[in-house]
GURO-326268 format. One record per atom (N, C-alpha, C): residue number from 0; atom name; x, y, z. Coordinates in Angstrom, 1 decimal. Atoms other than C-alpha are relative to their C-alpha. Layout:
REM residues N
SITE  pos  site      px      py      pz
SITE  NUM    CA       X       Y       Z
...
***
This chain:
REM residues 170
SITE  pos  site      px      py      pz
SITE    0     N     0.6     0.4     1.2
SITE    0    CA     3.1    70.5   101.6
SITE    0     C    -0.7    -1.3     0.1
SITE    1     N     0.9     1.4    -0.2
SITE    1    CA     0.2    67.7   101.2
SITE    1     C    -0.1    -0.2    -1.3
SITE    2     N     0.4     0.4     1.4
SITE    2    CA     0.7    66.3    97.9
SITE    2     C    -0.9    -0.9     0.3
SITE    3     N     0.9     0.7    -0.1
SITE    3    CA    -2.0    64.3    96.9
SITE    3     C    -0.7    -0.1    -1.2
SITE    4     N     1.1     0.5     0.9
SITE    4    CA    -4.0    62.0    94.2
SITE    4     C    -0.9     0.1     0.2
SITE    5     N     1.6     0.6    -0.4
SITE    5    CA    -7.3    62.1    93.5
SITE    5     C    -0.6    -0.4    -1.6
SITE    6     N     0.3     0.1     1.0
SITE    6    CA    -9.4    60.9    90.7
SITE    6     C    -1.1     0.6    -0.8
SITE    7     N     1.5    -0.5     0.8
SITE    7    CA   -12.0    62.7    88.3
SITE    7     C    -0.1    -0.3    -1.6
SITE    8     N     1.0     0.4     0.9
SITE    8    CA   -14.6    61.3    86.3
SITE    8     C    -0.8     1.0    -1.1
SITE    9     N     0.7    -0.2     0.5
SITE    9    CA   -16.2    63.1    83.6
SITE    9     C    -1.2    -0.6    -0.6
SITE   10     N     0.9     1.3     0.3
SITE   10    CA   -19.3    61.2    83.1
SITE   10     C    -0.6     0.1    -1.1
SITE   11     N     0.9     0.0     1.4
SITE   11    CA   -21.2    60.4    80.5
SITE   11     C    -1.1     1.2    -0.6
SITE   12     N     1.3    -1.5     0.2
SITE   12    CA   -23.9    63.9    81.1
SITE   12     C     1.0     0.5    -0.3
SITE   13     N    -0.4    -1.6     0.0
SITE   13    CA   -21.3    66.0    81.0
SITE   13     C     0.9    -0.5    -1.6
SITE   14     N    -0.4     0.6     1.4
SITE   14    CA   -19.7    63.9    77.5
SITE   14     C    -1.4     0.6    -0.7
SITE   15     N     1.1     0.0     1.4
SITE   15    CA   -23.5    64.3    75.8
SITE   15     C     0.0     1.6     0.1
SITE   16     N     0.6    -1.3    -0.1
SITE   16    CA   -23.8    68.2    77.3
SITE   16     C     1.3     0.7    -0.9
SITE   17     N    -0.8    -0.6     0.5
SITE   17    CA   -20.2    68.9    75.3
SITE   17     C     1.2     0.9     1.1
SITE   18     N    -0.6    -0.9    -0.9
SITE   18    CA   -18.7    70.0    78.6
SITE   18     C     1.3     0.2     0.6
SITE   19     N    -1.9     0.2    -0.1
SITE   19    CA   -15.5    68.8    78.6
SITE   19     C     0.7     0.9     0.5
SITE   20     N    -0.4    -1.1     0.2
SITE   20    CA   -14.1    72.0    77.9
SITE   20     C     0.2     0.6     1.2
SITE   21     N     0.4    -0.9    -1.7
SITE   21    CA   -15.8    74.0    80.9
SITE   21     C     0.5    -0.5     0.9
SITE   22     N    -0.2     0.4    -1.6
SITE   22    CA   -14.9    71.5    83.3
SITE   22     C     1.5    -0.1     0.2
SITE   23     N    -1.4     0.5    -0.2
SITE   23    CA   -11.3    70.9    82.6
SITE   23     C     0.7     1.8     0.5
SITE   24     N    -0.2    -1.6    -0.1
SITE   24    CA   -11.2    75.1    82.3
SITE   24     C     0.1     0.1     1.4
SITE   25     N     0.0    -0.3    -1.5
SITE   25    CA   -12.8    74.6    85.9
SITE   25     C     1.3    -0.6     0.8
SITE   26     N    -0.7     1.3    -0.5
SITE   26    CA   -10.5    72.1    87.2
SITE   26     C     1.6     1.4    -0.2
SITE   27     N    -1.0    -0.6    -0.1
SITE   27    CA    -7.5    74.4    86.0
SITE   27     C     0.4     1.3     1.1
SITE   28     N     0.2    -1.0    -1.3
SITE   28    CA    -8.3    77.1    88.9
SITE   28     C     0.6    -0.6     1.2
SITE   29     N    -1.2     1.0    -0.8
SITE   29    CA    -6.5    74.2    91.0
SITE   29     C     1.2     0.0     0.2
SITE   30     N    -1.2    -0.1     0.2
SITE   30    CA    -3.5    75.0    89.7
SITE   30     C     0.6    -2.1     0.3
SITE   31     N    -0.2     1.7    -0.4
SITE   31    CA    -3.0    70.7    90.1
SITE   31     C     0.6     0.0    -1.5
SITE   32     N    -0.2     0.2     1.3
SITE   32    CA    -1.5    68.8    87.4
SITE   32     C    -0.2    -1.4    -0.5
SITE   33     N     0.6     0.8     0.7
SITE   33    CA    -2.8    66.4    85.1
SITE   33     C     1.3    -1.4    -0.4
SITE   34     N    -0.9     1.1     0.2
SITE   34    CA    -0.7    62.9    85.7
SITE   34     C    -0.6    -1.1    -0.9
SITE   35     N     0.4     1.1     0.9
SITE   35    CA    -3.1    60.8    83.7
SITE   35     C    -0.9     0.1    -0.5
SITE   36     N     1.3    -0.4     0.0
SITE   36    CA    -5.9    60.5    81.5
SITE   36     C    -0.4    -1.1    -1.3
SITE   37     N     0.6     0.7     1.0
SITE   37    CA    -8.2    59.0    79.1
SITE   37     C    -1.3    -0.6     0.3
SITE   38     N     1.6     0.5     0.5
SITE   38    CA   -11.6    57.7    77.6
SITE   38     C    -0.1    -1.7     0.4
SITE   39     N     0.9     1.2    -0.8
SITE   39    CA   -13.5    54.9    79.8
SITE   39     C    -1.1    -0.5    -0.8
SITE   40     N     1.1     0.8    -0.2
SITE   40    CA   -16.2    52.4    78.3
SITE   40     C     0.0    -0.4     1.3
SITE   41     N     0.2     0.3    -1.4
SITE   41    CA   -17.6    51.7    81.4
SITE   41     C    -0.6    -1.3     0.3
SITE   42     N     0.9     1.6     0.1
SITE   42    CA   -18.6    47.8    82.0
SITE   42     C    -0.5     0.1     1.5
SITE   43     N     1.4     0.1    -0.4
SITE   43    CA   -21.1    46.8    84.2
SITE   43     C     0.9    -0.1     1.8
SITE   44     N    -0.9     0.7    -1.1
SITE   44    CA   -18.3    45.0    86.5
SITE   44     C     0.8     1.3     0.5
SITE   45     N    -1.3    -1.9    -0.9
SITE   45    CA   -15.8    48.9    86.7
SITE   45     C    -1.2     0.6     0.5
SITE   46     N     1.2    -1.4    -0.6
SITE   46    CA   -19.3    50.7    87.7
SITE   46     C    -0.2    -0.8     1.3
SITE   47     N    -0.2     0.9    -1.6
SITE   47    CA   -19.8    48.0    90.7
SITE   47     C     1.1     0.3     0.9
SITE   48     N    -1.6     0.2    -1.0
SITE   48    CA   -16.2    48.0    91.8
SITE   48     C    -0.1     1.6     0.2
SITE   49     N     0.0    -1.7    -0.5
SITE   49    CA   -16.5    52.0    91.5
SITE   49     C    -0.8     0.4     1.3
SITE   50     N     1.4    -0.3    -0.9
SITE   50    CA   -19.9    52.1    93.3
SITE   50     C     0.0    -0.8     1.6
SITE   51     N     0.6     1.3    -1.1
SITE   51    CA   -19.0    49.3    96.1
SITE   51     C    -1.0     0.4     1.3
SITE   52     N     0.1    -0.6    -1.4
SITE   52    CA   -19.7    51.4    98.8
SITE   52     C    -1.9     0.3    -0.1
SITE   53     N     1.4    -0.5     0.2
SITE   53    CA   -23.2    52.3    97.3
SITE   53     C    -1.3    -1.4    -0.7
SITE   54     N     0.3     1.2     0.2
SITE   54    CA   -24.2    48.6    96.3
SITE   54     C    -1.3     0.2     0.4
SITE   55     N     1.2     0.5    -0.8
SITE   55    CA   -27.3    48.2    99.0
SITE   55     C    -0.8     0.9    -0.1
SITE   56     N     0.6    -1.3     0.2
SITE   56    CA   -28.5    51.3    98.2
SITE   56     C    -1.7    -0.2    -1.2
SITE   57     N     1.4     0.2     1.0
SITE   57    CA   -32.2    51.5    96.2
SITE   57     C     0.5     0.0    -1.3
SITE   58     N    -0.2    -0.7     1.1
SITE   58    CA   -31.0    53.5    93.9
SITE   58     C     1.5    -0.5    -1.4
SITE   59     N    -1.1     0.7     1.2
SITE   59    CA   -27.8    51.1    92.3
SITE   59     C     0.0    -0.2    -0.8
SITE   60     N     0.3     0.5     1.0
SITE   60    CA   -29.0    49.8    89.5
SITE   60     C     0.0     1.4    -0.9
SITE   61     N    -0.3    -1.2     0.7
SITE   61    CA   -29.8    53.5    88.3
SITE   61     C     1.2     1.0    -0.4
SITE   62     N    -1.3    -0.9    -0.1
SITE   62    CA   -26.5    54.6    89.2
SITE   62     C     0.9    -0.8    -1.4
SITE   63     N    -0.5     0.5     0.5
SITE   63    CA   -24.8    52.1    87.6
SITE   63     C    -0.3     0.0    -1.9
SITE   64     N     1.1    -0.2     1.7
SITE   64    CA   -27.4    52.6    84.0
SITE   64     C     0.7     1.7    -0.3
SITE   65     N    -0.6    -0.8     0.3
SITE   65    CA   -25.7    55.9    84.2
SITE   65     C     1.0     0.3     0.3
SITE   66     N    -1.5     0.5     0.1
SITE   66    CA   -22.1    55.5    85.2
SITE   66     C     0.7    -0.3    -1.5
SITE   67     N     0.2     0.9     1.5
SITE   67    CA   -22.8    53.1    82.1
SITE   67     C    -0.3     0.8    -1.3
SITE   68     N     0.4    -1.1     1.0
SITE   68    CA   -24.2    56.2    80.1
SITE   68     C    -1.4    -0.7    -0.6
SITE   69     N     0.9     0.1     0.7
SITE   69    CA   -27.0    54.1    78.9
SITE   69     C    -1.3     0.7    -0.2
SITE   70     N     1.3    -1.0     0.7
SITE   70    CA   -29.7    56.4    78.7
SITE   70     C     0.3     1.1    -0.7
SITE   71     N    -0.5    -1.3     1.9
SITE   71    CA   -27.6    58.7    76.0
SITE   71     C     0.5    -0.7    -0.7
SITE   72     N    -0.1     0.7     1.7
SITE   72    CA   -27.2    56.3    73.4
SITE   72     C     1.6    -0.2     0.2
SITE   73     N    -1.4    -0.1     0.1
SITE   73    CA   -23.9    54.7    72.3
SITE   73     C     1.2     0.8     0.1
SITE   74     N    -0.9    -1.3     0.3
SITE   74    CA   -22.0    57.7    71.3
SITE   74     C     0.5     0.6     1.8
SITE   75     N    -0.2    -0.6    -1.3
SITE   75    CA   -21.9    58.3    75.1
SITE   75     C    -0.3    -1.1     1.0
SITE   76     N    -0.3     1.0    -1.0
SITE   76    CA   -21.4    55.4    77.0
SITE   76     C     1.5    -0.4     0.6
SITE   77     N    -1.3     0.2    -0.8
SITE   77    CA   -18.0    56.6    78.5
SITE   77     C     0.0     0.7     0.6
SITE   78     N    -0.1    -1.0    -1.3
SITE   78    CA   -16.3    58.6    81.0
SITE   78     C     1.5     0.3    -0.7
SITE   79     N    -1.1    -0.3     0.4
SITE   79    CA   -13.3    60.6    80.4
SITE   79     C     0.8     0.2     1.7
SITE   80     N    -0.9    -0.2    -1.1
SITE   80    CA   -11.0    59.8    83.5
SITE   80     C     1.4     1.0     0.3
SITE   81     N    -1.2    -1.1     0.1
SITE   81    CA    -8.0    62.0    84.6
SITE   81     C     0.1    -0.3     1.7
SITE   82     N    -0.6     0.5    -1.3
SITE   82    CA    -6.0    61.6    87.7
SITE   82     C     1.2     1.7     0.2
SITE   83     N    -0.9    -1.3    -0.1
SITE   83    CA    -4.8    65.0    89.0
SITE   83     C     0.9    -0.2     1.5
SITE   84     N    -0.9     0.4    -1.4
SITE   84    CA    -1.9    65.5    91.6
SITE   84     C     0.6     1.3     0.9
SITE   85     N    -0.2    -0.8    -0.3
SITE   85    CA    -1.0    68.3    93.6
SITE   85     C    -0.3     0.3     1.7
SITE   86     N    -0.3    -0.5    -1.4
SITE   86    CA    -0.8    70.3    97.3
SITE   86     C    -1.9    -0.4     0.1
SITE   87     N     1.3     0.3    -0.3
SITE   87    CA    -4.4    69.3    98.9
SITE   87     C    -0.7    -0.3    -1.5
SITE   88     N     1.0     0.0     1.1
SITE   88    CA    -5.9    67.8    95.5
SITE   88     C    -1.3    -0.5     0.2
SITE   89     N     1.8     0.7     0.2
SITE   89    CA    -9.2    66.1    96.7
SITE   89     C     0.0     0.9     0.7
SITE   90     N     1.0    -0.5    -0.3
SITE   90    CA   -10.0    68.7    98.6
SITE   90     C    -0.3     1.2    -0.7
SITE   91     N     0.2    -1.4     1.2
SITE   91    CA    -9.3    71.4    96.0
SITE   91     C    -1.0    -0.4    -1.4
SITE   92     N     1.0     1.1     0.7
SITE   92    CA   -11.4    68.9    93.6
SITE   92     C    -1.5     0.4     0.3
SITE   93     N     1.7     0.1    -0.6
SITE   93    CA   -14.3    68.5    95.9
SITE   93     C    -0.7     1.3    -0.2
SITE   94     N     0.7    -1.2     0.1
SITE   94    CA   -14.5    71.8    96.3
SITE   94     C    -0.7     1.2    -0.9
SITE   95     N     0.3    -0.9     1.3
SITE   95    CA   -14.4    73.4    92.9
SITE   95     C    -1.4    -1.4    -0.8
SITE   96     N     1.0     1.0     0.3
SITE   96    CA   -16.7    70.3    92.1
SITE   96     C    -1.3     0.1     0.2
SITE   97     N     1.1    -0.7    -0.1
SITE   97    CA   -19.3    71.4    94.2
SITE   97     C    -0.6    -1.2     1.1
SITE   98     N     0.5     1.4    -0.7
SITE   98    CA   -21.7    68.9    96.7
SITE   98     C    -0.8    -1.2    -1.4
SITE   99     N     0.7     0.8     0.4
SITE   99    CA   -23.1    65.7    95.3
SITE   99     C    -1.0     0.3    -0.8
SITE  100     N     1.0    -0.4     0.8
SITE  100    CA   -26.5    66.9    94.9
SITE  100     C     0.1     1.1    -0.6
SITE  101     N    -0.4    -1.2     0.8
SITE  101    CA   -26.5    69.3    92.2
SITE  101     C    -0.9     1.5     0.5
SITE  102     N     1.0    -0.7    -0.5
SITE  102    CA   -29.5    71.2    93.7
SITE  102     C     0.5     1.0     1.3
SITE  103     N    -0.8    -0.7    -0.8
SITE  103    CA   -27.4    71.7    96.9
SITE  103     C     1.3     0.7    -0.1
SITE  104     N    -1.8    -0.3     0.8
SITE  104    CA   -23.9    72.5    94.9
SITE  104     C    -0.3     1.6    -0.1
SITE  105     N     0.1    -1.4     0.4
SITE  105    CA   -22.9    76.2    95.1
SITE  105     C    -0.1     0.1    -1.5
SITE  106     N     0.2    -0.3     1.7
SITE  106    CA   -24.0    77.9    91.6
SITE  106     C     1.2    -0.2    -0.9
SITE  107     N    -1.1    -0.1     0.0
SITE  107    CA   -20.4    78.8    90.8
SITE  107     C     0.6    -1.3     0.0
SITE  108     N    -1.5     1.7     0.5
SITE  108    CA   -18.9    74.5    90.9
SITE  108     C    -0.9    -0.5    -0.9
SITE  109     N     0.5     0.3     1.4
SITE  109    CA   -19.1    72.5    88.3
SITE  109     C    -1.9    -0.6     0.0
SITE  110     N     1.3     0.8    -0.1
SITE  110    CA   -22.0    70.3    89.8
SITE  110     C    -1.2     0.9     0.2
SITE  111     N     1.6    -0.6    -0.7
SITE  111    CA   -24.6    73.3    91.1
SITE  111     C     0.1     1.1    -1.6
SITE  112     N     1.0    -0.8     1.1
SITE  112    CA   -23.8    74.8    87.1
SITE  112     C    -0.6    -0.7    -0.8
SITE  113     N     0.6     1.0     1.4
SITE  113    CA   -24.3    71.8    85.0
SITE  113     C    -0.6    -1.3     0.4
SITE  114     N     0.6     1.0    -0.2
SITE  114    CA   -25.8    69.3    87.2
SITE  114     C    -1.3    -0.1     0.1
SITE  115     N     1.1    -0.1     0.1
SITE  115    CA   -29.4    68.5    87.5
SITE  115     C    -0.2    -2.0     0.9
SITE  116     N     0.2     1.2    -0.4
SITE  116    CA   -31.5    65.8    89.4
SITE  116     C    -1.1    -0.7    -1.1
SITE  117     N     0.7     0.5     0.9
SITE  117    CA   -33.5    63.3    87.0
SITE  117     C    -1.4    -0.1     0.6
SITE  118     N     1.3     0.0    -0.4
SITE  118    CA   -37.3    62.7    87.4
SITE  118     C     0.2    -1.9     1.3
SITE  119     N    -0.2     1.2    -0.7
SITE  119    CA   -35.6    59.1    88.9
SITE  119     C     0.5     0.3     1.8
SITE  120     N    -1.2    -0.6    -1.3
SITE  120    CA   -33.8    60.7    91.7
SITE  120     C     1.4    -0.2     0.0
SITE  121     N    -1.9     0.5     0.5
SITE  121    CA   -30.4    60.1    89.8
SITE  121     C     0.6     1.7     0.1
SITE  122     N    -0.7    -1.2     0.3
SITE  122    CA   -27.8    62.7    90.6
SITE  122     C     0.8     0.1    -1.1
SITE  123     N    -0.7    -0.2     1.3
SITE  123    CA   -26.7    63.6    87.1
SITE  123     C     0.7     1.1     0.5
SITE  124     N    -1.1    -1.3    -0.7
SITE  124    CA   -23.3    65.6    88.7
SITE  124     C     0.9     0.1    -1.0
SITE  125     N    -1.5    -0.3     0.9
SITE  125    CA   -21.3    65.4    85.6
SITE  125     C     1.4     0.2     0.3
SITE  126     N    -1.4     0.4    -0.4
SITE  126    CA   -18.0    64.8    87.5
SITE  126     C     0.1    -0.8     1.2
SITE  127     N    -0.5     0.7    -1.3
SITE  127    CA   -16.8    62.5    90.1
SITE  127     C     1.2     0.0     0.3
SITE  128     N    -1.4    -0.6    -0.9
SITE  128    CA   -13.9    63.5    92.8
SITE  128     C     0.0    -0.7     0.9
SITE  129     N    -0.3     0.8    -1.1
SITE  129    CA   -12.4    61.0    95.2
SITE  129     C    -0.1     0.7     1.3
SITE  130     N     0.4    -0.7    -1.0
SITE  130    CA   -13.2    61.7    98.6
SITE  130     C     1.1     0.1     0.9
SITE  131     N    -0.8     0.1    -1.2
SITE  131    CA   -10.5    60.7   100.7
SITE  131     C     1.6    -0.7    -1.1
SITE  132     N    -1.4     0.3     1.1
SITE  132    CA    -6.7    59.5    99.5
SITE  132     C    -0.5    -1.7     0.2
SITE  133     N     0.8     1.4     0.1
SITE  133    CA    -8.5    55.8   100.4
SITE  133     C    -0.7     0.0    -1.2
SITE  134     N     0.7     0.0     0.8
SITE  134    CA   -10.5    56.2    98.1
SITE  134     C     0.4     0.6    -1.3
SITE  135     N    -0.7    -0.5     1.1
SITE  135    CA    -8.3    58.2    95.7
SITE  135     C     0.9    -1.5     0.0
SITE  136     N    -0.9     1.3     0.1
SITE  136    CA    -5.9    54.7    96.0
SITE  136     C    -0.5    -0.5    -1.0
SITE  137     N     0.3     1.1     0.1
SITE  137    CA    -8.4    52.8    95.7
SITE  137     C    -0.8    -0.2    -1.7
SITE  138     N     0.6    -0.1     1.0
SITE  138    CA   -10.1    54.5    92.6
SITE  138     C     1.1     0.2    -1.1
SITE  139     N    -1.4     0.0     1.2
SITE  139    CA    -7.1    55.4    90.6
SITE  139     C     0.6    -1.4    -0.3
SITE  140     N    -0.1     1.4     0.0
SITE  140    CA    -5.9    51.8    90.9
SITE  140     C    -0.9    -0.9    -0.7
SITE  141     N     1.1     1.2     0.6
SITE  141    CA    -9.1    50.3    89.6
SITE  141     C     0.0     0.5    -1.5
SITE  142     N     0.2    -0.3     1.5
SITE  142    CA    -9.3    52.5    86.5
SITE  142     C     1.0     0.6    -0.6
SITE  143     N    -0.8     0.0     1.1
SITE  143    CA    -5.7    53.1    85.6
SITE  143     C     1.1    -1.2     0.5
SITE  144     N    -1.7     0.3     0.1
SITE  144    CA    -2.3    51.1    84.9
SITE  144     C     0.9     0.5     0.5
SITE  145     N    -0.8    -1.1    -0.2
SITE  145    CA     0.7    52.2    86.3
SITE  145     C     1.1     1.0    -1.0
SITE  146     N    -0.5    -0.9     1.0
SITE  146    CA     2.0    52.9    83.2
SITE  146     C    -1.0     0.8    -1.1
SITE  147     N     1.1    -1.3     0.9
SITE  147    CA    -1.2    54.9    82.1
SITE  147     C     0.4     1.7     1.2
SITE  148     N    -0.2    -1.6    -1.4
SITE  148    CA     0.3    57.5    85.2
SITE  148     C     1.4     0.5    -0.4
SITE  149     N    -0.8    -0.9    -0.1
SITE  149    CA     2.9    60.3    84.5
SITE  149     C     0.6    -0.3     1.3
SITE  150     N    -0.5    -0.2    -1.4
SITE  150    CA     5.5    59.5    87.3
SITE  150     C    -0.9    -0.9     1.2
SITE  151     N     0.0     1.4    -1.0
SITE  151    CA     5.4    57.0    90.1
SITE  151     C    -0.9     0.4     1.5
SITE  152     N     0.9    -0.4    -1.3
SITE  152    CA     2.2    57.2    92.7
SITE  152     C     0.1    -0.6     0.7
SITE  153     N    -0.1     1.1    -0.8
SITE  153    CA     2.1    54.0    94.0
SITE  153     C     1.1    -1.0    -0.4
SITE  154     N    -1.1     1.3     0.6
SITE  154    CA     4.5    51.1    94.4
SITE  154     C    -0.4    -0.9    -1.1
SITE  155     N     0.2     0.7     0.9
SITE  155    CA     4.5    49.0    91.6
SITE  155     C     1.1    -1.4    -0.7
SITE  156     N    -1.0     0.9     0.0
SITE  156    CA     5.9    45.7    90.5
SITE  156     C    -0.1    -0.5    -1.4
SITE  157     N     0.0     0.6     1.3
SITE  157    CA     6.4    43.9    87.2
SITE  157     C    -0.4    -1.7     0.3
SITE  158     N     1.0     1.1    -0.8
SITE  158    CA     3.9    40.7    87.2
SITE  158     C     0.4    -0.5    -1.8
SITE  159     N     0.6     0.8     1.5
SITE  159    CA     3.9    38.1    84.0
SITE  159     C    -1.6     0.1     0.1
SITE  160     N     0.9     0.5     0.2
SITE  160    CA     0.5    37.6    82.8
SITE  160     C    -0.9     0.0    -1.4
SITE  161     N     0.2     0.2     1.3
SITE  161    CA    -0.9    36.2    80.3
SITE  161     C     1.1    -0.5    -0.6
SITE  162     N    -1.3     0.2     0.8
SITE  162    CA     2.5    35.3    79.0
SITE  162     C     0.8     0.9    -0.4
SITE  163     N    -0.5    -1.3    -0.3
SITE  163    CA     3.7    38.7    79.0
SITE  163     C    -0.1     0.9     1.3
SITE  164     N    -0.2    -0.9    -0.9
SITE  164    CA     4.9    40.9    81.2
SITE  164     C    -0.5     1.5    -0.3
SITE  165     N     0.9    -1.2     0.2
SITE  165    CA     3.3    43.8    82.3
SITE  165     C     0.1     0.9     1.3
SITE  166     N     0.2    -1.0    -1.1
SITE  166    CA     3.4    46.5    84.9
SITE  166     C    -1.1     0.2     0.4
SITE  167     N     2.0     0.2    -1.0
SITE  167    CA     0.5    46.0    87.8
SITE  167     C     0.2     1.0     1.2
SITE  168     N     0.1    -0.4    -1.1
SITE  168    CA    -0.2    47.8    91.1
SITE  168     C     0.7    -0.8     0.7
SITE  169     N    -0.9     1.2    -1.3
SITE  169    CA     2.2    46.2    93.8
SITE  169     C    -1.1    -0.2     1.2
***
């Protein structure tokens, strides 16, 4: 057995398309189980630290304006995160996810039914799936708590800050 975290993003397209629904439906074909979750505003600084890897890239700035949701209006300038955990999860993720480009994504995952590329060359994929358990660490860690997680993924220590104590990533 390979248990294993990964993280998925519902992004801000798949918040304005109402798709919620469909995708979590999709997602349940995993048989995985849902250790954490919740609604993301996305600041400018979590879309960076998400994206690092994609920084130098032309296209960052765009990414980041939609990470950000900003081109669908307030009402949709979040992400609904979730952190699933189970026997091979990123690759049962990726797969039911679909590829990157939504053009290339089998019909059948979430990205090749409800994704689309923009006139910018922005892949609007309506979900994002950690690629590797590095990168599941490293992404679960940035955008949750350890007491926003069902049950104990990573080590964790109790830190003062601020003048209160608080439960941080060790």
């Amino acid at each position: 057995m390979n248990t294993q975290n990964t993280l998925i993003l519902i992004k801000p397209d798949g918040l304005k398309k109402s798709l919620t629904g469909n995708i979590l439906t999709k997602l349940a074909e995993t048989k995985l189980i849902i250790v954490g979750a919740k609604v993301v505003s996305v600041t400018k600084e979590l879309g960076t630290e998400h994206y690092i890897s994609l920084k130098d890239k032309p296209f960052f700035p765009e990414l980041l304006d939609y990470i950000q949701g900003k081109m669908y209006g307030a009402d949709y300038n979040r992400v609904l995160a979730m952190v699933y955990r189970g026997d091979n999860a990123i690759k049962k993720v990726r797969d039911i996810s679909g590829a990157t480009n939504p053009e290339e994504a089998d019909p059948t995952s979430i990205r090749g039914a409800y994704g689309r590329i923009t006139t910018k060359g922005v892949f609007e994929n309506v979900i994002h799936a950690s690629s590797s358990t590095e990168d599941s660490e490293r992404e679960i860690k940035l955008w949750f708590k350890p007491l926003d997680i069902v049950g104990d993924l990573y080590p964790s220590k109790k830190a003062v800050i601020e003048k209160h104590e608080e439960l941080v990533w060790a």
